[in-house]
C-alpha positions, 0 to 999 in steps of 0.5 A, spaced: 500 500 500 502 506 498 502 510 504 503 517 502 502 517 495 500 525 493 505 527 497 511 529 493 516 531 498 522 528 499 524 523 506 530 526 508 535 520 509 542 519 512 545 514 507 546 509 512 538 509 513 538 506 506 538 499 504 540 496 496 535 491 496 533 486 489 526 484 487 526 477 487 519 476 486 514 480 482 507 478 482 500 482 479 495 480 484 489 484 480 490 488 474 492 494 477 496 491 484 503 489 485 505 484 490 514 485 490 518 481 494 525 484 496 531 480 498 538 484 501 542 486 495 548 485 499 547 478 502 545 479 509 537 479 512 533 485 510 532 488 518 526 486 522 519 489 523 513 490 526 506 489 524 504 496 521 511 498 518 512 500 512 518 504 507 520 509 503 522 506 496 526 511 491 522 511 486 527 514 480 529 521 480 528 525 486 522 522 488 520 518 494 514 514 496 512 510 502 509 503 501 507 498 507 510 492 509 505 486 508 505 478 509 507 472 514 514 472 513 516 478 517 522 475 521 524 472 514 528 477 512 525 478 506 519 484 505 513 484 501 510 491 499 503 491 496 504 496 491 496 499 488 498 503 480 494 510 483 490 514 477 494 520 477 501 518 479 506 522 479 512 517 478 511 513 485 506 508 483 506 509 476 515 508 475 514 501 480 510 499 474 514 501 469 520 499 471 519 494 477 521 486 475 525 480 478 531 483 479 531 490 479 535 494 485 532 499 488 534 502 494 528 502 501 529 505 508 530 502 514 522 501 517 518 506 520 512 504 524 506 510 525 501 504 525 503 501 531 499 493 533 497 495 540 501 489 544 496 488 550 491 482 549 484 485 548 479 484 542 480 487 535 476 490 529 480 491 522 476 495 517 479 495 510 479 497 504 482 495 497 490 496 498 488 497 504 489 490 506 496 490 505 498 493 513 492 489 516 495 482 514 500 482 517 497 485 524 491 478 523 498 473 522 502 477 529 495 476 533 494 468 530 501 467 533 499 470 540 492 466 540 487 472 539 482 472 535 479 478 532 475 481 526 477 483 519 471 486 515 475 487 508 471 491 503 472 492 495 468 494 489 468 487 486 470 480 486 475 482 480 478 487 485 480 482 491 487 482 492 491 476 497 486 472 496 492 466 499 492 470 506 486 472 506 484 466 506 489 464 511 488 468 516 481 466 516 482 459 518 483 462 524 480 470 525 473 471 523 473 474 515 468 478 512 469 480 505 464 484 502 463 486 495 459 493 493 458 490 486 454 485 490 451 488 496 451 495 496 456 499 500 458 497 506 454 499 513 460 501 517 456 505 522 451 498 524 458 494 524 461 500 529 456 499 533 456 491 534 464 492 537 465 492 545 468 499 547 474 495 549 475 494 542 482 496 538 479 499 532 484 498 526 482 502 519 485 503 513 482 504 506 480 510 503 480 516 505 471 517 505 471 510 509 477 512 514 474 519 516 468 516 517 470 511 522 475 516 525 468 521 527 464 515 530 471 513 535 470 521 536 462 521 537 463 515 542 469 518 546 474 512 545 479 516 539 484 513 542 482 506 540 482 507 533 487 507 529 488 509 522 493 509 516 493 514 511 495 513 503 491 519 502 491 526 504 485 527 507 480 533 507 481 537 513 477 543 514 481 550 515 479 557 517 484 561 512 484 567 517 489 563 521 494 562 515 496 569 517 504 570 519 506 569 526 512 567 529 515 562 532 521 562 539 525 556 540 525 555 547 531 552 548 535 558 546 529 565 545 531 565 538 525 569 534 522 565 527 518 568 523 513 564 520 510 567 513 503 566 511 506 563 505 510 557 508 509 552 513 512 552 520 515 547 519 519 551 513 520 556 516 523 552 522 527 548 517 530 554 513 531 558 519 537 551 520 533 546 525 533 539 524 526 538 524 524 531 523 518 529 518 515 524 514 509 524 510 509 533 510 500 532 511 499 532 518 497 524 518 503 520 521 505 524 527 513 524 526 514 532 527 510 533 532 513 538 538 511 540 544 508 547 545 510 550 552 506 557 551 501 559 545 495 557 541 496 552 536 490 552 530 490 545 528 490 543 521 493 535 522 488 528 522 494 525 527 492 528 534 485 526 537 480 532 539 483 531 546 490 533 544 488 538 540 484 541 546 490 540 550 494 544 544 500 540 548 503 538 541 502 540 535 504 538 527 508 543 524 507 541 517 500 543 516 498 547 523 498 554 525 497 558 530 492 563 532 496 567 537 501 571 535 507 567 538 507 559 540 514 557 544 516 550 541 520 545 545 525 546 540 
């Protein structure tokens, strides 16, 4: 699954962050889905990684794209990614089709993980749609291996459409598998299933972005936010207040130093060109990975990542797509 797809920005890397690795098996699942397994172009065992994670893949010149790790194999030190051709690619999807076969090198980073498999036993819901599957599946193998049944309902619009369909049909021997196909039954009733699922219940989602916000606003209705988790490979529609794209300035509190932040850049910009070592990764405020504590001020919160309580606490804030409402906000930078 190509987790950041309409994103063209880049992943800074150091160079020993990235991997040489060599397609050893290229597989089309559907017309339109690339299953890629990679070995080490050196001889030694791709890292370890956990359910969830993914990679960034360089995708030709200056363009990089993240996609999820997925299968059983996790510890077998080979990775499989799930790769959907996008409709508007902008060379991340559409060159892995073009250019990807058996033995192709390519270079991945080491995997990240910002959809985390909880570790504490308890009972388990997996909404998917399409190439939303590709993280789930190995999240339904690591619970099987501990013993924990849970549910997977896994929507697409037709049977032609149904990607893994030899996981799939693995995991179901163990977990309880529902397959639901919108060319059969209509559109799936994810409000009714929602509301079938005990409140201790971990809520794991992903899918397209329409789906994906309307799981994220019930999680929010019923108070329990943060048993929902969620993995974007769109941007979602995030409402914003133009009036708070003003400029204001930022104050280092480590130090005192003053950054203007224009009304035509991010924060996050700003605080780059201004020679801080700002961490980020998907530049969408979806994966959480720049976020930075707020010590004084009022952040205007343009991200999907923090819950509503988070943002009311304005204890944090993502300074790749959020602002601030007061003149200045002190960071713990």
């Amino acid at each position: 699954m190509e987790v950041i797809e309409s994103s063209a920005v880049e992943v800074e890397a150091e160079a020993g962050d990235w991997l040489q690795a060599t397609v050893c098996e290229a597989v089309k699942l559907t017309p339109d889905t690339l299953l890629v397994r990679l070995r080490s172009a050196t001889g030694d065992p791709l890292p370890p990684h956990e359910p969830g994670a993914h990679v960034a893949l360089k995708c030709g010149e200056g363009v990089t794209r993240h996609y999820s790790l997925t299968g059983a194999r996790r510890h077998a030190g080979l990775y499989e990614l799930g790769i959907k051709r996008a409709e508007n690619s902008q060379g991340g999807s559409r060159w892995v089709f073009d250019h990807v076969a058996v033995g192709s090198r390519l270079l991945i980073s080491r995997p990240r993980n910002h959809f985390p498999l909880v570790a504490q036993a308890g009972q388990f819901l997996f909404l998917s749609g399409g190439i939303g599957a590709t993280p789930i599946i190995s999240m339904l193998y690591e619970l099987q291996a501990r013993g924990i049944r849970a549910r997977l309902v896994h929507m697409c619009r037709s049977r032609a459409d149904l990607g893994f369909q030899a996981w799939l049909s693995e995991v179901a021997a163990f977990h309880d598998v529902h397959l639901h196909f919108d060319a059969d039954a209509g559109l799936f009733d994810l409000q009714a299933e929602l509301g079938r699922a005990p409140a201790e219940t971990h809520v794991y989602c992903c899918g397209p972005t329409g789906m994906m916000d309307a799981v994220r606003q019930h999680g929010e209705a019923v108070g329990r936010a943060e048993r929902f988790h969620f993995e974007y490979f769109a941007a979602p529609q995030v409402q914003r207040d133009e009036a708070q794209d003003g400029e204001f300035t930022v104050v280092q509190a480590s130090t005192g130093r003053r950054i203007a932040v224009p009304k035509t850049k991010t924060m996050l910009a700003a605080l780059r060109e201004a020679g801080l070592p700002m961490k980020s990764e998907c530049e969408y405020g979806v994966c959480g990975w720049c976020a930075v504590g707020v010590k004084e001020g009022v952040p205007a919160h343009f991200d999907s990542y923090l819950t509503a309580s988070e943002k009311e606490a304005n204890k944090l804030v993502l300074p790749c797509v959020s602002r601030c409402t007061s003149a200045t906000i002190t960071l713990d930078i």
